[in-house]
C-alpha atoms as one frame of an Amber mdcrd trajectory, in Angstrom:
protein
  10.365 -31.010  19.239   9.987 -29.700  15.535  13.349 -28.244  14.108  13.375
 -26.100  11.384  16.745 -24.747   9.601  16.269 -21.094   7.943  19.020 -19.081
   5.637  18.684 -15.537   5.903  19.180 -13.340   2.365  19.672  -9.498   2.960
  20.919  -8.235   6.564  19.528  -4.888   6.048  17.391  -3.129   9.179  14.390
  -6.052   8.693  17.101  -8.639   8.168  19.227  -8.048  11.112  16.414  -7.804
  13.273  14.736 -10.771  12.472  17.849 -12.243  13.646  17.844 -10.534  16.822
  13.988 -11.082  17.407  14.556 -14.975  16.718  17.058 -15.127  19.429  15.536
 -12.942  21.713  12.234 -14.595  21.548  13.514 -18.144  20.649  12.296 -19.758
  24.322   9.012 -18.111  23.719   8.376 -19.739  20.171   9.762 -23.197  21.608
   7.132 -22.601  24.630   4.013 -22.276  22.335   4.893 -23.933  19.173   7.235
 -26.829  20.430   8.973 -25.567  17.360  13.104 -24.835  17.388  14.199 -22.409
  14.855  17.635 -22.336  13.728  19.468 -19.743  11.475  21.475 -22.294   9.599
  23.484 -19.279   7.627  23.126 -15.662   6.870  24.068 -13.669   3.511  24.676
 -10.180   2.620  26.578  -9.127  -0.670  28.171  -5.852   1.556  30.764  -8.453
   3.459  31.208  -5.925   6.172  27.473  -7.095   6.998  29.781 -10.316   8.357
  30.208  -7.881  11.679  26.547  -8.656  12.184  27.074 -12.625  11.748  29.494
 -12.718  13.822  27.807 -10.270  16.703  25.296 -13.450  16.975  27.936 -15.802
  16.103  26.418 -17.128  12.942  27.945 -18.499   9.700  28.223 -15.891   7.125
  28.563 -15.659   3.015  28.207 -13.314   0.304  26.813 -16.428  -2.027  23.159
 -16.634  -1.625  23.456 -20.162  -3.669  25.116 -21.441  -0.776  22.360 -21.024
   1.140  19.893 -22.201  -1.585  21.964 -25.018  -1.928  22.435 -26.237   1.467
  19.874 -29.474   1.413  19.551 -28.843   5.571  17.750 -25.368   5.253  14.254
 -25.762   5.093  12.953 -22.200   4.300  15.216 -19.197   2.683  13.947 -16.294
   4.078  14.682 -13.015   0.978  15.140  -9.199   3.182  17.212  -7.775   0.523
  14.795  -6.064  -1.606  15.113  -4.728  -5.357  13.924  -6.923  -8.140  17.096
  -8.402  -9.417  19.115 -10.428  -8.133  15.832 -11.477  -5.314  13.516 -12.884
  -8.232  16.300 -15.238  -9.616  17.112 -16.146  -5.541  13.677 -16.799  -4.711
  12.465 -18.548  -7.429  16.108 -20.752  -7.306  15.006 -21.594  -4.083  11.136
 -22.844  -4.662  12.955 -25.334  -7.572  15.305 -26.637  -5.008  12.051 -27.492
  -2.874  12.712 -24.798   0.346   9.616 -22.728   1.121  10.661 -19.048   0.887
   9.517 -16.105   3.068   9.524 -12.754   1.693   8.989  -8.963   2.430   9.696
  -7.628  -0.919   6.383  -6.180  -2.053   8.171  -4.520  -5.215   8.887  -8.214
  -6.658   5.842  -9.257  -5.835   4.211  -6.342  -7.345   5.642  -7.474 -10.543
   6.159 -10.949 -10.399   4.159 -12.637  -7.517   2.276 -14.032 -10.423   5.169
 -15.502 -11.773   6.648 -16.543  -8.148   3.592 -18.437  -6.998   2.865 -20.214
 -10.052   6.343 -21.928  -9.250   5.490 -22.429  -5.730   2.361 -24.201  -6.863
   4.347 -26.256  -9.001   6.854 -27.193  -6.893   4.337 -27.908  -3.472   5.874
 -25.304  -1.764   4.834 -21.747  -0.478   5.510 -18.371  -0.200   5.250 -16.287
   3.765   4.549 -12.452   2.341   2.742 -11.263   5.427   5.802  -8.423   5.742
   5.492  -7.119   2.345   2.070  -4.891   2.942   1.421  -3.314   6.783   4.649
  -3.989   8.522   3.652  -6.111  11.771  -0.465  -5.695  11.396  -1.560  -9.764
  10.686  -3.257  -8.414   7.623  -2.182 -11.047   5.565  -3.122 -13.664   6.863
  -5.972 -11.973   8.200  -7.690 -11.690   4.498  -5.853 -15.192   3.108  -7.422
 -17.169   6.597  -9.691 -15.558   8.419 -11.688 -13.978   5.698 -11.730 -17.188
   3.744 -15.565 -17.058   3.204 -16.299 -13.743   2.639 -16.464 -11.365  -0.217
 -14.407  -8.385  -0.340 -16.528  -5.433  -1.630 -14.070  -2.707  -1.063 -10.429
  -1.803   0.800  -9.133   1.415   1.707  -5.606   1.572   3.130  -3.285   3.785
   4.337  -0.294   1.404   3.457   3.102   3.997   3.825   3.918   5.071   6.946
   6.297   7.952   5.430   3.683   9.981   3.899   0.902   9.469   6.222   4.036
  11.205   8.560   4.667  14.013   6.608   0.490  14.768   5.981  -0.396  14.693
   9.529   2.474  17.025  10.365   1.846  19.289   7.690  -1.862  19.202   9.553
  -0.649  19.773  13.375   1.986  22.131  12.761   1.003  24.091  10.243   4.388
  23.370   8.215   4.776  22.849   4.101   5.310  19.640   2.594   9.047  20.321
   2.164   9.243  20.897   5.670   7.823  18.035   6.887   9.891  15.801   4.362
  13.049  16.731   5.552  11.600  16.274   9.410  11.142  13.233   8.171  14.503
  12.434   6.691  16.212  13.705  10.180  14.370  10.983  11.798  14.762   8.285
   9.421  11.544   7.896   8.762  12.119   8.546   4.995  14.596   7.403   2.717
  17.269  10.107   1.051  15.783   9.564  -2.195  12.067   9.414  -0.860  10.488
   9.351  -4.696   8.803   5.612  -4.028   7.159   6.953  -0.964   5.953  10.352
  -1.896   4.773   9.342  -5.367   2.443   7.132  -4.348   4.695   3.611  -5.766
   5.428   1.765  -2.350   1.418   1.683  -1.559   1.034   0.761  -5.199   3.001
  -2.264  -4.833   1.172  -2.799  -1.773  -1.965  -1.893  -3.480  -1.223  -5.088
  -6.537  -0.668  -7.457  -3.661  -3.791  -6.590  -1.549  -5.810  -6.974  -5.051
  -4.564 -10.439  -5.799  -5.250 -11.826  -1.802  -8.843 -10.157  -1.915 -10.016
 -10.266  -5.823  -7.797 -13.006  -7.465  -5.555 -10.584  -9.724  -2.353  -9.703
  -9.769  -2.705  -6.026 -12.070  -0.408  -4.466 -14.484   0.707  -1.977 -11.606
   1.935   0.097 -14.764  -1.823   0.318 -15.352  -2.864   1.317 -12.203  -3.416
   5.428 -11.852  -0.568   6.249  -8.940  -0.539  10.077  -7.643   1.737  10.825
  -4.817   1.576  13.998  -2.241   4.155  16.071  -3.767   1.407  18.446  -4.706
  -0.429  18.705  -1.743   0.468  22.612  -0.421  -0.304  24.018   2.996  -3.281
  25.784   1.393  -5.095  22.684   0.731  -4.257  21.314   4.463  -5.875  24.407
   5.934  -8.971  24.650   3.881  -9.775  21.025   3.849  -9.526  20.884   7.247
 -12.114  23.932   7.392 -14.614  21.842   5.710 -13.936  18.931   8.317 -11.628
  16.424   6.116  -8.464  15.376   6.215  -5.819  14.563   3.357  -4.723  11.081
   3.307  -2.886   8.674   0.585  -5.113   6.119   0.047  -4.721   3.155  -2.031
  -8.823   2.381  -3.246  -9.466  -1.183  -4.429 -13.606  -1.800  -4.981 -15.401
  -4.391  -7.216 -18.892  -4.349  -8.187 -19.483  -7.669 -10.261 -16.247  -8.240
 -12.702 -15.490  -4.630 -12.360 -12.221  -3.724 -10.600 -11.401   0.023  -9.593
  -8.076   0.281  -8.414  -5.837   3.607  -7.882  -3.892   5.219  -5.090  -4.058
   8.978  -4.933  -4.563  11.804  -2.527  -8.159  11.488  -0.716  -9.962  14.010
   1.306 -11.775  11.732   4.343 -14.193  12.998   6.292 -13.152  13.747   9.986
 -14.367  11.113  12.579 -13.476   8.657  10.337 -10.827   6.019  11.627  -8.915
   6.476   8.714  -8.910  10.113   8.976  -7.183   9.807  12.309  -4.916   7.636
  11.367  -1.704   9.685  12.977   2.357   9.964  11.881   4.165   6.727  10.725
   0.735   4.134  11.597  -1.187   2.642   9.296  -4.839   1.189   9.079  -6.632
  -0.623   6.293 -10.270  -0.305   6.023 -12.704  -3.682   4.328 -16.084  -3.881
   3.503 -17.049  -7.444   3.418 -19.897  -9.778   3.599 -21.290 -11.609   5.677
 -18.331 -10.177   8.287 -19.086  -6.560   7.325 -16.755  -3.329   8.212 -13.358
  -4.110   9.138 -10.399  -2.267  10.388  -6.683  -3.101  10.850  -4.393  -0.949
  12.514  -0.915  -0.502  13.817   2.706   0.652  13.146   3.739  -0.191   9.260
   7.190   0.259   9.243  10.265  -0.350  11.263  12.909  -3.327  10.996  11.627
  -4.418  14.904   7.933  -4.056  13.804   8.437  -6.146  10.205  10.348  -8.360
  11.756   7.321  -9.905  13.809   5.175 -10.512  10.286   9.005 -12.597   9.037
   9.284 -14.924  12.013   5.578 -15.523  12.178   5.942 -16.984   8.501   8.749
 -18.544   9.457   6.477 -20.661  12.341   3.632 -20.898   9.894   5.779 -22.913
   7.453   7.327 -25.011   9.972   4.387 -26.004  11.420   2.560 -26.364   7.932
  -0.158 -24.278   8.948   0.294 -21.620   6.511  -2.377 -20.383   4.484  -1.622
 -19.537   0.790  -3.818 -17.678  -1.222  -6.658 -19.246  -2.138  -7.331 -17.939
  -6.071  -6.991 -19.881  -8.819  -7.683 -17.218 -11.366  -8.780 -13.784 -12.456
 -12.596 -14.549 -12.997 -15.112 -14.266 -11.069 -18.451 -16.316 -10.412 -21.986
 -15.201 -10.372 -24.171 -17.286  -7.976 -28.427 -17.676  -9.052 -31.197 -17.939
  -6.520 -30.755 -21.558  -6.270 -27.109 -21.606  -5.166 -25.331 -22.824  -8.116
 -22.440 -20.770  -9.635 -22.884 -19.442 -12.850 -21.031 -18.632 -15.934 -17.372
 -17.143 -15.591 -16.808 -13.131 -16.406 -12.838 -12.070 -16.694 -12.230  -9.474
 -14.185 -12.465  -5.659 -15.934 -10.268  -3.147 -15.098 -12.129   0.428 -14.939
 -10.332   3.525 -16.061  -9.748   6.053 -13.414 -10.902   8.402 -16.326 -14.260
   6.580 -15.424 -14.431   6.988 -11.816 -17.420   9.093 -10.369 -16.631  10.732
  -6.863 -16.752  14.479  -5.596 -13.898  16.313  -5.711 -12.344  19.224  -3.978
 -11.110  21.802  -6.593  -8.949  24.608  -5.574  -8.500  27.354  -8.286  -6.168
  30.918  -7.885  -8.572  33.311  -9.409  -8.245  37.404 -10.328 -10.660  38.945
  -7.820 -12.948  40.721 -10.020 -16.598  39.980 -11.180 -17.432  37.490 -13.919
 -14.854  34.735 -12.365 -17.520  32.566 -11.243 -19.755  33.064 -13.898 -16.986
  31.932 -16.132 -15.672  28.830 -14.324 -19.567  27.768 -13.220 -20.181  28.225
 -16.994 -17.641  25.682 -17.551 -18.709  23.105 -15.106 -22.037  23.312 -16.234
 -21.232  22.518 -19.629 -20.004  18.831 -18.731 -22.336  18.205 -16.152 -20.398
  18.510 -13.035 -22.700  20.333 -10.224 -21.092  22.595  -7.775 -22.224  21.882
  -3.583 -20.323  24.839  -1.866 -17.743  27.187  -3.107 -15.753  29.550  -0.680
 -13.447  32.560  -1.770 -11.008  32.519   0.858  -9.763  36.058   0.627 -10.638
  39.418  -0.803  -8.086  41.359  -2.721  -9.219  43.144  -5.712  -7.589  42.703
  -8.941  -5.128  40.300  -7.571  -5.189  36.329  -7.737  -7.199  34.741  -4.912
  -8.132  31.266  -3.566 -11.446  29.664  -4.579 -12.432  26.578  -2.888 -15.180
  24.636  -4.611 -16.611  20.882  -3.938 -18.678  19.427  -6.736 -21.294  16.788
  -6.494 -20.537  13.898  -7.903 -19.163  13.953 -11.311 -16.799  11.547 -13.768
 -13.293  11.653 -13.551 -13.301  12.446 -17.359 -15.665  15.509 -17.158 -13.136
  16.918 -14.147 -10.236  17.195 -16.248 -11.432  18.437 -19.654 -13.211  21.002
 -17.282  -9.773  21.927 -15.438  -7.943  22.132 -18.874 -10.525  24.563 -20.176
 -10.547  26.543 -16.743  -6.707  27.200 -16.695  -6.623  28.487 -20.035  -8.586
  31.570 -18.544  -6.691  34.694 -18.457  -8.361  35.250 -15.205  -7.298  31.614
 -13.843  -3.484  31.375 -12.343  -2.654  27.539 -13.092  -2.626  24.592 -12.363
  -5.788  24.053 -10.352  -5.603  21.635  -7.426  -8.004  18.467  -7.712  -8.426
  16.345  -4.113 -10.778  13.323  -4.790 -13.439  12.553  -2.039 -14.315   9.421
  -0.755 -17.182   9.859   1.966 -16.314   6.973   4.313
């Protein structure tokens, strides 16, 4: 029998149920791994986390060095979170030669670059499958079992929180603050929910996913981030009318060395898996070749769901048959006819002030005549063609919805057209802009 010694950092929900699920489960992992895993220590800087050490009967400090230190513990497993102190913990760690497992997709947002480069140096590895999807084996999915294909383009619902507070905004016809505090009662948001409903937590997500299927780790600074504060309960209705649904979707696509990434609000046509994706679940959608259309699915949140992604790092290490990421680099190769790779091109970056799509533009317009003509005139003027356009209600001489959805047109040309259009007298601003991605 294998034995493996672990020291657990951060006893937070994730942390204290990896602990649970290790002991629950232990006879299981022993049955198909022949693989013992023991939780040499467990650390917490709150010291009245020591109740939970001592529920399971564990050794407990508030000194993650001791743990580091220890020469028995194989692999230091980080649930705290935050940047600082887990960066200086986890790269401590890789120096003293322990293999580290991780959920902290903030750190590695910003300095997985920087993390696995010491890894590399040091022969050891890194276990991140927690850090994007909660339990869904996406991970390893993309790092392993997607080894020899090419990534063309990913799609993913990646934060359980707001795809919670969008689909109940849909089914029961309540406003985004409504469904946010809904959300809070049931803990499915945090008190301070800004990460989640601005769009960061599936960024960070979003920075990881791009280095496991295109060899980068971005500038997530760079990266255009809109969150669903915005969305109102006019857009649910009339999107829905036209047979879409609102979902925040992180977009990663590369056609040669160019890279689009972003994570915005996205109408998706209905029928669509990721359009049903309901309440806290999420589901990532790949385009690949030779394996084609993928889709991963299942809940993306939870300490008890997360928990199963840890401890299946955890075996992975033990039983060195984990799979790092395979990149070496942000280029990318061009093959000829013949089969040999050619020249090197560094991976571009494309402006979302470059993107083409067709957009959903919602305007609150005087009813009287000439509107149209004046905001068509506009459009017209920087190329952006107009496919339907609905005026929801009829009230004369006051301010109105007006639901347009363009062909497609550049990003660029959308917003010097919006600026123009709210300067009209006529025009009640700001306009609301939905991006469409016909999946």
């Amino acid at each position: 029998m294998i034995v493996k010694k672990i020291g657990i950092i951060g006893l937070g929900n994730v942390g204290e149920e990896t602990v649970r699920s290790l002991r629950k489960h232990s006879s299981l992992i022993t049955q198909r791994t022949s693989l013992k895993i023991e939780i040499r220590g467990l650390c917490d800087k709150k010291k009245e986390k020591s109740k939970i050490a001592s529920k399971f009967s564990l050794p407990f400090t508030s000194s993650a060095f001791e743990l580091i230190n220890d020469p028995q513990i194989d692999i230091i497993v980080e649930l705290m979170g935050g940047i600082t102190p887990a960066r200086t913990f986890i790269i401590e760690a890789l120096k003293k030669g322990k293999n580290v497992v991780t959920a902290n997709k903030a750190l590695l947002a910003e300095y997985g670059e920087d993390i696995f480069a010491v890894a590399k140096e040091k022969g050891k590895v890194v276990g991140f499958e927690a850090s994007v999807c909660g339990a869904i084996p996406l991970i390893k999915s993309i790092s392993a079992g997607l080894v020899s294909c090419e990534i063309k383009k990913l799609y993913g619902i990646l934060n359980g929180t707001t795809n919670y507070i969008l689909y109940k905004m849909g089914k029961e016809k309540i406003d985004f603050f409504s469904a946010l505090r809904e959300a809070q009662n049931k803990g499915l948001a945090e008190k301070r929910p800004f990460l989640d409903i601005e769009g960061i937590d599936s960024l960070h997500k979003l920075c990881i996913l791009s280095y496991l299927c295109f060899g980068v780790w971005p500038n997530h600074r760079l990266v255009y981030t809109e969150g669903i504060s915005k969305i109102s309960l006019l857009d649910i209705f009339y999107t829905q009318e036209l047979n879409y649904r609102i979902k925040l979707l992180a977009i990663a696509k590369k056609e040669k060395n160019i890279l689009d990434l972003r994570v915005h609000p996205t109408l998706i046509p209905v029928g669509h898996p990721l359009a049903e994706t309901p309440s806290i679940y999420n589901a990532v959608y790949l385009d690949t070749h030779p394996a084609g259309e993928l889709l991963f699915y299942g809940e993306g949140a939870g300490g008890i769901s997360t928990s199963s992604s840890v401890i299946s790092d955890i075996v992975g290490i033990a039983l060195n048959s984990f799979t790092p990421p395979f990149y070496q680099g942000s280029q990318v190769y061009s093959v000829n006819e013949k089969g040999a790779l050619k020249r090197k091109q560094e991976i571009v970056f494309q402006s979302i002030k470059d993107v083409k799509t067709r957009y959903y533009i919602r305007f609150i317009a005087q009813d009287e005549p000439g509107v149209l003509t004046k905001v068509s005139k506009i459009l017209a003027s920087l190329n952006i063609s107009i496919a339907s356009v609905t005026q929801k209600e009829r009230k004369k001489g006051k301010f109105v919805p007006i639901v347009m959805i363009t062909h497609q047109a550049g990003e660029g040309n959308i917003r010097r057209a919006l600026c123009k259009i709210d300067k009209l007298s006529v025009i009640k601003s700001p306009s609301q802009v939905i991006r469409i991605e016909d999946l």
